[in-house]
N, C-alpha and C positions, 0 to 999 in steps of 0.2 A: 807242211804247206797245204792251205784250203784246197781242194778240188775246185776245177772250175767247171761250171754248170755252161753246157754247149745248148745254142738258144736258137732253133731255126723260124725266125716272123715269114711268114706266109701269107699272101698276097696276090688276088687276083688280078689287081692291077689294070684296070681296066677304064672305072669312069675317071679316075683321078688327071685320065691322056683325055676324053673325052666330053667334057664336062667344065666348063669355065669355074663353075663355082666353086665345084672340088675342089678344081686343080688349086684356087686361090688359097684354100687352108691347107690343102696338104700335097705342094708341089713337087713333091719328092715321093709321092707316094705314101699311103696309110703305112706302109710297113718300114718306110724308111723313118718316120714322124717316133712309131713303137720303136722301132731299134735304135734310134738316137738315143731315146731316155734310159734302155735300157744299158745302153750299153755303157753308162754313165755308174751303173751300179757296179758292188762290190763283186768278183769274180764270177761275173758274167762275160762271156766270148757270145757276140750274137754275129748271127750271120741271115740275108737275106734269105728268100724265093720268090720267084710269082709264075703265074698261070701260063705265060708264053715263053719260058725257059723249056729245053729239052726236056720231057718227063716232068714236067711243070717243075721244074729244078729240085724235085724230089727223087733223086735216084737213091739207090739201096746203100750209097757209099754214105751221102747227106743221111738220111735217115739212124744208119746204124753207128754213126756221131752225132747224133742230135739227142740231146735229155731230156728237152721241153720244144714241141712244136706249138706256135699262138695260129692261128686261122682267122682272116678274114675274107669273106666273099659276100656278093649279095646277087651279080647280074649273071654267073656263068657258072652256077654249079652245076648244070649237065655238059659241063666241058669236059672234065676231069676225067679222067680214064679208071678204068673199074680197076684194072693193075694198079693204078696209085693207089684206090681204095683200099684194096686189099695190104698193100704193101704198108699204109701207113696203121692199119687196123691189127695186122698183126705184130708192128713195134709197141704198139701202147698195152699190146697182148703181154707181149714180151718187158714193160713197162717205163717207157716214154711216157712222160705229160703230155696232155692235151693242153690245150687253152682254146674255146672256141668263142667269137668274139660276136656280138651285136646280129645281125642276119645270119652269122655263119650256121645258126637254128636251123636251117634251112640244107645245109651242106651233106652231101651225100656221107659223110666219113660220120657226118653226128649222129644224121639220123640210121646209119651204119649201127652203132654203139650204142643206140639207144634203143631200137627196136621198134619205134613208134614214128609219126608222120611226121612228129615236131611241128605240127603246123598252129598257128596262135590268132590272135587278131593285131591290128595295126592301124593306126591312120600318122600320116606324114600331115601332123598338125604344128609341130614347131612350139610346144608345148610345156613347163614346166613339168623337172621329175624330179622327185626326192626319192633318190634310193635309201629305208633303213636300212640298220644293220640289227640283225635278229640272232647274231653269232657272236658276240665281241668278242670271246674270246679266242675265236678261230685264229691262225697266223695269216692268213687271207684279208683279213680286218686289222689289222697290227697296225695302229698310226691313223686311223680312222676316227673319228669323233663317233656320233650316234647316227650322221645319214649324210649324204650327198647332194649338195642341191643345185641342180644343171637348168640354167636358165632356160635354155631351150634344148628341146630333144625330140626324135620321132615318139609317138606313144603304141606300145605293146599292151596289152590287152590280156587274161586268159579270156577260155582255157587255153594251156597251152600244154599239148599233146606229146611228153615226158613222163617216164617212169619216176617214182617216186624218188627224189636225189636224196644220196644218203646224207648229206647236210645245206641247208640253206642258210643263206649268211647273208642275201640282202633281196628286200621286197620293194620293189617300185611303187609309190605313187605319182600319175599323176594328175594335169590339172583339170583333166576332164574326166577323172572320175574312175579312171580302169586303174585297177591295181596288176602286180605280174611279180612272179619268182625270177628276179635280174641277178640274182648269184648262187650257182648252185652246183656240188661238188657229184659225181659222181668214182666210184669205182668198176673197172674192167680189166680183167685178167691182174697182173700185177702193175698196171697202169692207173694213173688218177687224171683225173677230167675237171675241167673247171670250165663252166657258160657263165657268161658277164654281160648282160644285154648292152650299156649303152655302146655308140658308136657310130649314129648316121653318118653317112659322109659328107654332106651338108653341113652337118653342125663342127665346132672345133672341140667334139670332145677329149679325144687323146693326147689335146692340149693342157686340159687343167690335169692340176698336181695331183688331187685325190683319186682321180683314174688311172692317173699314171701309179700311183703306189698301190696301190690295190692290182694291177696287171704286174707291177715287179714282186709284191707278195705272192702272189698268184707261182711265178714263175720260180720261186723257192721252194715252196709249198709244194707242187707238182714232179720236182726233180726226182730221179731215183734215186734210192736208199739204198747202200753196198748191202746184199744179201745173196743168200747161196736159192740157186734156181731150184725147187721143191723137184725130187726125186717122183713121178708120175709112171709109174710102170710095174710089172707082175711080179 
């Protein structure tokens, strides 16, 4: 019998209460929207969190059952307690996927693991983006044509302030001219990372189909691999 892959979506949860227009596309929450579709996939178990749960519903019991954590925030990454940092930096250490999603650029856990400001440019212009794909053959890309094309989206900009990701697999254009690295893998300790820019909350991106397969390859992709923990000592 397949293993099933334990999936915690992660959620600040915030403007979606606060926000008319949010709340219109995604009344349930951004992470409830992700966990619907996912949980639609083959031997996937997803389970929620968000930011005003106990220990922002990330305690050490959720974590050290969870294979693949996705992260969304945009308004309240200095919320988050340094204990969660820590706690979630060192499972992906231990190796948990990441998946960090659209602003989550910004998130204390990324710019954690990445070492750098992560900070980019941006205009909330409602914009056409065609994300390439510059990887096809990555599993990331699996079901993908050659690019993405979102009728409207915030636009991201470089540079943007990341270490070099050991594989890129998709490049945003958009229509006002900025280009941006919008899928990019890295590696950490025996963890693997995956940033996927789109996602404003405004737009209904985690609506269309090719975001959605591209986040559930993602979350395949990312799982751990049964292996024996590397002997580290005299």
């Amino acid at each position: 019998m397949t293993k099933k892959i334990h999936v915690t979506m992660w959620n600040e949860f915030k403007q979606e209460k606060s926000d008319e227009e949010v709340k219109k596309i995604y009344p349930d929450g951004i992470h409830e929207t992700i966990a619907g579709f996912l949980r639609k996939r083959e031997n996937l178990e997803v389970e929620t969190a968000t930011l005003d749960e106990p220990k922002h519903g990330l305690t050490e019991k959720t974590l050290k059952l969870t294979d693949v954590l996705i992260w969304w925030s945009h308004t309240a990454h200095d919320e988050i307690g340094e204990k969660i940092v820590n706690r979630v930096q060192r499972r992906v250490l231990e190796g948990m996927g990441l998946i960090v999603l659209h602003s989550s650029h910004f998130s204390k856990i990324f710019k954690r693991l990445m070492g750098t400001s992560c900070r980019l440019k941006w205009r909330e212009a409602d914009e056409n983006e065609i994300l390439w794909m510059v990887q096809p053959d990555h599993p990331i890309a699996e079901g993908i044509k050659d690019h993405i094309d979102l009728e409207e989206e915030e636009t991201y900009g470089e540079p943007f302030d990341i270490p070099p990701p050991h594989q890129l697999i998709f490049i945003s254009w958009f229509s006002g001219g900025e280009v941006f690295r919008s899928g990019c893998t890295f590696r950490r300790g025996r963890g693997k990372i995956f940033y996927f820019r789109p996602g404003h909350e405004t737009n209904p991106t985690y609506h269309n189909p090719q975001i959605q397969r591209v986040i559930s390859n993602a979350v395949y992709w990312a799982s751990p691999k049964k292996s024996t923990s590397p002997a580290c000592q005299n």
